[in-house]
N, C-alpha and C positions, 0 to 999 in steps of 0.2 A: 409531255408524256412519252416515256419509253416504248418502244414496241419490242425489247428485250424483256420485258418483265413477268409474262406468262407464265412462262415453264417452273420461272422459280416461285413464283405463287404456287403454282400447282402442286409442287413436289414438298413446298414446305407444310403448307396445308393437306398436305396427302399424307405427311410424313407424320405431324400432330395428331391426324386422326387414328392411325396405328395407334399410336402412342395410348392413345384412351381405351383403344377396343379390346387392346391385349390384356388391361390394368383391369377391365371390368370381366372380359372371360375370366381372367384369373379369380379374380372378386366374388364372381359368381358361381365358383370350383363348375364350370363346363369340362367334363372330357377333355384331356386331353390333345385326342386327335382330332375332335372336333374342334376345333379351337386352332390346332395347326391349322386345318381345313381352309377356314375361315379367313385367316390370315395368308394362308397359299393364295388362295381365289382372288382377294383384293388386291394384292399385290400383283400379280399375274395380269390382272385387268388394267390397273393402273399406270402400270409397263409396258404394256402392248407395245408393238416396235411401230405398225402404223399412226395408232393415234399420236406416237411420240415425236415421230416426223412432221404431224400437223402444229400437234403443239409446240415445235422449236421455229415455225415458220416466223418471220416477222409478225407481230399484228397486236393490236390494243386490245388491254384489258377488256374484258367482258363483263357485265354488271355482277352486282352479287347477287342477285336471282339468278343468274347464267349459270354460273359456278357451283351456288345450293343445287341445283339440277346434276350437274355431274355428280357430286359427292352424294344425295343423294342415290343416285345410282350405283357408286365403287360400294358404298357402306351395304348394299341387297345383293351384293356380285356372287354371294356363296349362302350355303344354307341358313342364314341366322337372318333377323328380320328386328329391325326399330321400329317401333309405333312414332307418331307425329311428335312427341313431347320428349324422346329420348332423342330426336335427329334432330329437335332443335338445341337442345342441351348439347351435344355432341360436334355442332354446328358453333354454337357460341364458343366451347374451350377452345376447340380448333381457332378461330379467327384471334379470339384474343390471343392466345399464347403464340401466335407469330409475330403478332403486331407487336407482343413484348420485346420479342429479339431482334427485331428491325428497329425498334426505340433504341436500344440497348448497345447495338452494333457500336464498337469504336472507331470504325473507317466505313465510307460504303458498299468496298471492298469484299468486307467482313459477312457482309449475308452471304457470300458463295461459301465463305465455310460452315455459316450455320446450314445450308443445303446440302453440306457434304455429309456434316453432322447427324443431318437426318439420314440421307444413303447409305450410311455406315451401320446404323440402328437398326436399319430397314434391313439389311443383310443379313443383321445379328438374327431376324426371325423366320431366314430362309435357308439357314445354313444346310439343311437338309434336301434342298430342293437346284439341283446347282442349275436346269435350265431358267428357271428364275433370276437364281442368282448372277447369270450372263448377261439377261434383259435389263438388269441396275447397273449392272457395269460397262454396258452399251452407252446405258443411259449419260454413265457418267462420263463417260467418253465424250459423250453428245457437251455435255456441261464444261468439259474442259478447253473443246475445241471452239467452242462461241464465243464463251467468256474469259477465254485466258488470256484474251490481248487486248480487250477494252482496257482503254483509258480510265482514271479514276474522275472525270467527269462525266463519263457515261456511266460510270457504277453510281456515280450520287442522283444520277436522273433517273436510275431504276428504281434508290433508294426513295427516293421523293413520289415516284409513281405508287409504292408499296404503301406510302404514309397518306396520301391523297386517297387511296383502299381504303385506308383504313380509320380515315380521320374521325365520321360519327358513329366509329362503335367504341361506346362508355359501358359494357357489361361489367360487374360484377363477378369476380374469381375467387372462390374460398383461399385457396392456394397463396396465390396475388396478397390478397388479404390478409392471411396468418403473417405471411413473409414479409409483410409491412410494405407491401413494393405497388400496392395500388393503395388509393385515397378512397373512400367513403362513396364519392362520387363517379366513381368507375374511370377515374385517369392514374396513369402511372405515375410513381416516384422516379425520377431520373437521379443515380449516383453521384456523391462528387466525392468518390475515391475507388480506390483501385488502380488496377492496371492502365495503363495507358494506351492509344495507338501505337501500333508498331511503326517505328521510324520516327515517333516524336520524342518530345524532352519535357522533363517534368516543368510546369510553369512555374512561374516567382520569377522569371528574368526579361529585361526589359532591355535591350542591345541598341545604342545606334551608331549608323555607320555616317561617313560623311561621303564626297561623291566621289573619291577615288577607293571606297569600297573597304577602308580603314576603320576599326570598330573605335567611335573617340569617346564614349559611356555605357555604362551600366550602371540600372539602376532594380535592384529588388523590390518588390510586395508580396504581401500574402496571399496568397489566392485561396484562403478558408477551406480547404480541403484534404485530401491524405492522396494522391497521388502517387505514384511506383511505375517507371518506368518498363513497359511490356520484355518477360525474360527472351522471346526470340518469336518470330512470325511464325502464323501456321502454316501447315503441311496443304497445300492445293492437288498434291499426288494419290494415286487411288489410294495408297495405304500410307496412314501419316499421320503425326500426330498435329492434332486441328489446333491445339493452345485451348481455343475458342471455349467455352462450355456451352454457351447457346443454340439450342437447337438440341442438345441430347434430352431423354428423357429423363421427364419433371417425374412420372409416375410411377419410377422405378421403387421410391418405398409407396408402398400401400396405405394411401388415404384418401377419405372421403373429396371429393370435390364437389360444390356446388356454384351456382351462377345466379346471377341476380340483374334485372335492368336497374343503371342506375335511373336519377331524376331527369338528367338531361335527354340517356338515351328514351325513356318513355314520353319525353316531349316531342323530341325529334320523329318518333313514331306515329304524335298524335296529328302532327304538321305535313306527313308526307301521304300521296296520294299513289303511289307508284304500286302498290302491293292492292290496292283499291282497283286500278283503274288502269291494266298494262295496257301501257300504247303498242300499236301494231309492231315497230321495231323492235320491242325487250322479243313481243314473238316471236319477230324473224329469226333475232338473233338465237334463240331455241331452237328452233329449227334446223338451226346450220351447226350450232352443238351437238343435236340429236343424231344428225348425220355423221360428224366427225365422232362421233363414240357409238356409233351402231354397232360395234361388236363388243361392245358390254353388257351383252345377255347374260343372264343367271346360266353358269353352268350345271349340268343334268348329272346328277349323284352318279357313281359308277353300282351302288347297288342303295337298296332301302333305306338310306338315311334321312330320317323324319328332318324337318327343320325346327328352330329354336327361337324364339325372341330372348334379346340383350335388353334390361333396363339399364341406364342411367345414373337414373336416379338409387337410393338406398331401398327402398321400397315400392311395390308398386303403389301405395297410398299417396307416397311422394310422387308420384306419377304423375297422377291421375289430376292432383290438386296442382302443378306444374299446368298442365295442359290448361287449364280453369282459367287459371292466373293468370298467362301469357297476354297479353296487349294483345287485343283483336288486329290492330294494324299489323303487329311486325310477324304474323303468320303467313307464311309462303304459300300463295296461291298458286296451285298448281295449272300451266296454263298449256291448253291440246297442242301438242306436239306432232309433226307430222314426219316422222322418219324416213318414210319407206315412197311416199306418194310424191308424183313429179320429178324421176328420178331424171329424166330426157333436160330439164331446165339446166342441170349441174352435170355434164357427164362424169367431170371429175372428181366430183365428191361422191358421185353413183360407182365410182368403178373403186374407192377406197373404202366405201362401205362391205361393196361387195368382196372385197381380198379381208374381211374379220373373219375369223370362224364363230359364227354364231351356231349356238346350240337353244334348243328349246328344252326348257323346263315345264316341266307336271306343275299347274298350280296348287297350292296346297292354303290349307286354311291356316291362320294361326291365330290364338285368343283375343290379340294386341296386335298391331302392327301392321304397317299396307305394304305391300309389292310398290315399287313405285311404277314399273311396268305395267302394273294393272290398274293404277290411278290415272294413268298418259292414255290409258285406252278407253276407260270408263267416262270422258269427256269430246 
């Protein structure tokens, strides 16, 4: 297991989740500027220069309840609010469609451009905001100077820790789906054509050398596919063309997406106990998340901005009957979280909490939808 591979879960998975939220404000004709807002705020949270520092530390993966818990949290960081059944929706495109582009990568390499991919996206919805726009480009500073001198045996061990994430999620992707590029069963179709890695050569040839290093045959076959050689490497510089397509946005034309467990994943749901019955450690490890993101309080409107809940789903009928449907297992129990208490145990994670600017928000009612702050409390 890599202990590089955090940041880039993070940022890809951070990056997806944009991707959706912007697709559906639009979807759902929200204001304008609310909707910049929205996008300001999570982005702004999700950049934070301290948490960033944590999260580029060394250090293994965190469960996927760890992680739901942050995201979670980035998705409630500004006025708009998901109920249970759109954050899991929301939750599933996210994990899928990254695991698509890490299947998909042609070198191991290749995830740091689809990370760039998304940084680049991520800009495109801040162009207005240029302190923001410093904190991505910190960020990617931060991305360049870790990752630009690994070895590509440490890039395929990140690549391998991303795929071990992500090995028993089988959802269901409309998208996926239409595009022919998932099976029935909720696993991917892998290509066999297209472009190639960069730096190799079309297959069909079959070389051998003798021991002074002299090629003495060749021998061709078909290798059944349509193959094309890659037209030149991407761009690893903050501005540059990636080649890559992965990792841009899927939701830039406007359509419906929906998610489905396949049969495997509702088996594997029925088999596991983890969401039943967290062992004290998934807690701890909460705990020490909670801490490393204490400064992603809901920031406080500058004047009377009511807040809004985001569906999902097409309707809220589709909602509602979503929430129904869900596998009692694979619903994320939300487990007491202690932020703030025992601060003298850690003083170092007490004195990076305390450098966030934390702001208190008004709580406010809304039809649908929990604070996830006020679920961590209410336990």
């Amino acid at each position: 297991m890599s202990v590089r591979t955090l940041p880039l879960l993070f940022l890809n998975l951070g990056g997806e989740m944009l991707y959706i939220l912007d697709q559906r404000l639009r979807a759902q004709n929200i204001p304008g500027d609310k909707a910049r807002k929205v996008l300001n705020d999570i982005i702004s949270t999700m950049f934070n220069r301290k948490f960033m520092e944590e999260l580029f530390k060394p250090q293994e993966l965190y469960s996927k309840k760890a992680l739901r818990t942050v995201y979670d949290r980035l998705a409630h960081a500004s006025i708009m609010r998901l109920n249970q059944a759109s954050m899991d929706k929301l939750y599933d495109l996210m994990t899928m469609a990254f695991k698509y582009q890490v299947l998909l990568c042609p070198r191991p390499k290749d995830v740091l451009l689809v990370t760039f991919n998304h940084l680049d996206a991520i800009k495109g919805f801040i162009q207005d905001s240029p302190t923001i726009l410093h904190q991505v480009d910190e960020t990617f500073q931060q991305l360049t100077e870790i990752y630009g001198g690994l070895s590509a045996g440490e890039f395929q061990l990140i690549r391998q820790t991303l795929l071990i994430f992500f090995q028993d999620l089988h959802i269901r992707v409309s998208i996926f789906l239409k595009d022919k590029v998932q099976n029935s069963n909720g696993r991917f179709v892998l290509p066999v054509s297209g472009p190639l890695p960069w730096g190799t050569k079309v297959p069909g040839l079959v070389r051998t050398f003798n021991n002074k290093g002299e090629e003495v045959r060749k021998v061709e076959f078909k290798h059944g596919g349509s193959y094309v050689a890659a037209p030149k490497e991407g761009s690893f510089e903050l501005y540059g063309d990636r080649v890559l397509k992965l990792g841009t946005n899927m939701y830039s034309v406007n359509r419906p997406v929906e998610t489905h467990m396949s049969g495997a994943s509702e088996n594997l749901a029925a088999q596991t106990q983890e969401s039943i019955a967290p062992n004290p450690l998934a807690k701890e490890e909460l705990n020490l998340l909670a801490r490393l993101i204490g400064g992603m309080e809901i920031k406080k409107p500058s004047g009377p901005e009511p807040g809004f809940r985001l569906n999902l789903f097409t309707t809220d009928e589709e909602e509602e009957q979503a929430a129904l449907t869900r596998p009692e297992e694979l619903f994320y129990e939300v487990i007491n979280i202690q932020a703030t208490q025992d601060q003298q145990t850690n003083e170092e994670l007490a004195r990076i909490m305390g450098e966030f600017e934390i702001l208190d928000q008004p709580r406010r009612s809304a039809s649908k939808g929990d604070d996830l702050l006020a679920m961590m409390d209410e336990l």
